[in-house]
N, C-alpha and C positions, 0 to 999 in steps of 0.2 A: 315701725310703729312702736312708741310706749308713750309711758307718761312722765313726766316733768316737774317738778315739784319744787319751790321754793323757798330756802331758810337762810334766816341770819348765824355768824356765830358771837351767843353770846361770852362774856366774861363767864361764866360758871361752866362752858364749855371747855375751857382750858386747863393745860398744867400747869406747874410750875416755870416750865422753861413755855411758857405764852403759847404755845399751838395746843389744838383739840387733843385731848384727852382718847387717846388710839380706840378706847370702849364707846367713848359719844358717836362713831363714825355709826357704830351698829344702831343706837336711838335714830338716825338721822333716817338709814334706809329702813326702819320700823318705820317711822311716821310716813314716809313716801310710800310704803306699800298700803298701809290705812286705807291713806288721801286715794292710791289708784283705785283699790278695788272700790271704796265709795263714790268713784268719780265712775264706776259701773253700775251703779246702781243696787248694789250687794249691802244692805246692813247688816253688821256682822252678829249683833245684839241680836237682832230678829233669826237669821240665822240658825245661833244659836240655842233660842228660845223655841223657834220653829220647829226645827228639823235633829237641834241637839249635835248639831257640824261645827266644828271649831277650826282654825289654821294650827298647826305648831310647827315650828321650823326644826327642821331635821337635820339640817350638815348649812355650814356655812365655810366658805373657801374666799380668803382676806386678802387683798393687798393691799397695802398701804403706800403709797408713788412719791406722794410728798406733801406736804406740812399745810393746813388750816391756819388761820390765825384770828385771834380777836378780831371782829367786827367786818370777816368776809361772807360774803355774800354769794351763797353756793346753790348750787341745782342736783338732784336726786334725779337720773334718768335710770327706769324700770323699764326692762323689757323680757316680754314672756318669751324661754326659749322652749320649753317643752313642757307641756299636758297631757298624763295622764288619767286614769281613771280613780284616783286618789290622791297625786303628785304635782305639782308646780313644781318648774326648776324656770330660775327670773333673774336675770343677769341686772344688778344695780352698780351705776357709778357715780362717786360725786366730782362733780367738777363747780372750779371755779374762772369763769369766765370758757373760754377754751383749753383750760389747764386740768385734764386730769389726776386729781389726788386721790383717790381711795374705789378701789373696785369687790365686788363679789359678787358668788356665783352660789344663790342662796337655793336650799331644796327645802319645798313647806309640802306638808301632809295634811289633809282630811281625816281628823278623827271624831270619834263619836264620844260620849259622854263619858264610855269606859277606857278611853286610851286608845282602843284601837280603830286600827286604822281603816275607814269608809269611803263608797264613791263620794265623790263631790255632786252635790242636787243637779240636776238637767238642765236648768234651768241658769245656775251658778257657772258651768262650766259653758253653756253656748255665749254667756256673754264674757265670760277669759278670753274663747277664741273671737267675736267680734271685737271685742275691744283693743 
């Protein structure tokens, strides 16, 4: 089970030698992770404002497989591999068609207003694990 997410690449996505820009890979799997938890029902603004819970990512672990380019048409697969009581760890890949280019293995944290680091709400975490 995860989610799926779909982007263009645009021209301002790229480098000089025409593939994606190795830093655009990580805007890609930020916006797919957005779109999942929104597509849970989670606003992160209310959240926020609610409860004073924010995500920050903690460690990210990159590869890079092979090369994007101007005007392909790629998918962000998100899948939750472990939940704890403060911790997501979500394994994102992007692929283009059935072609794997770029994989990681992201750890996000629950913090509170002061930096450190809180449970995730009850509520928050039962629909990580149904979703």
């Amino acid at each position: 089970m995860g989610h799926q997410f779909d982007l263009r690449v645009y021209y301002e996505d790229t480098d000089l030698a025409g593939i994606v820009y190795y830093a655009n890979y990580l805007k890609f799997i930020e916006r797919a992770r957005s779109e999942w938890v929104r597509t849970l029902g989670v606003d992160q603004a209310a959240l926020k404002a609610r409860d004073g819970v924010v995500f920050a990512v903690r460690r990210v672990e990159a590869d890079y497989l092979q090369p994007a380019v101007f005007d392909d048409l790629l998918q962000v697969r998100t899948v939750l591999l472990e939940l704890t009581a403060a911790r997501l760890v979500i394994e994102q890949a992007v692929y283009r068609g059935d072609v794997r280019l770029f994989e990681a293995k992201v750890v996000l944290v629950c913090l509170a207003g002061t930096g450190r680091p809180v449970r995730l709400p009850k509520g928050l975490r039962e629909r990580l694990i149904s979703g």
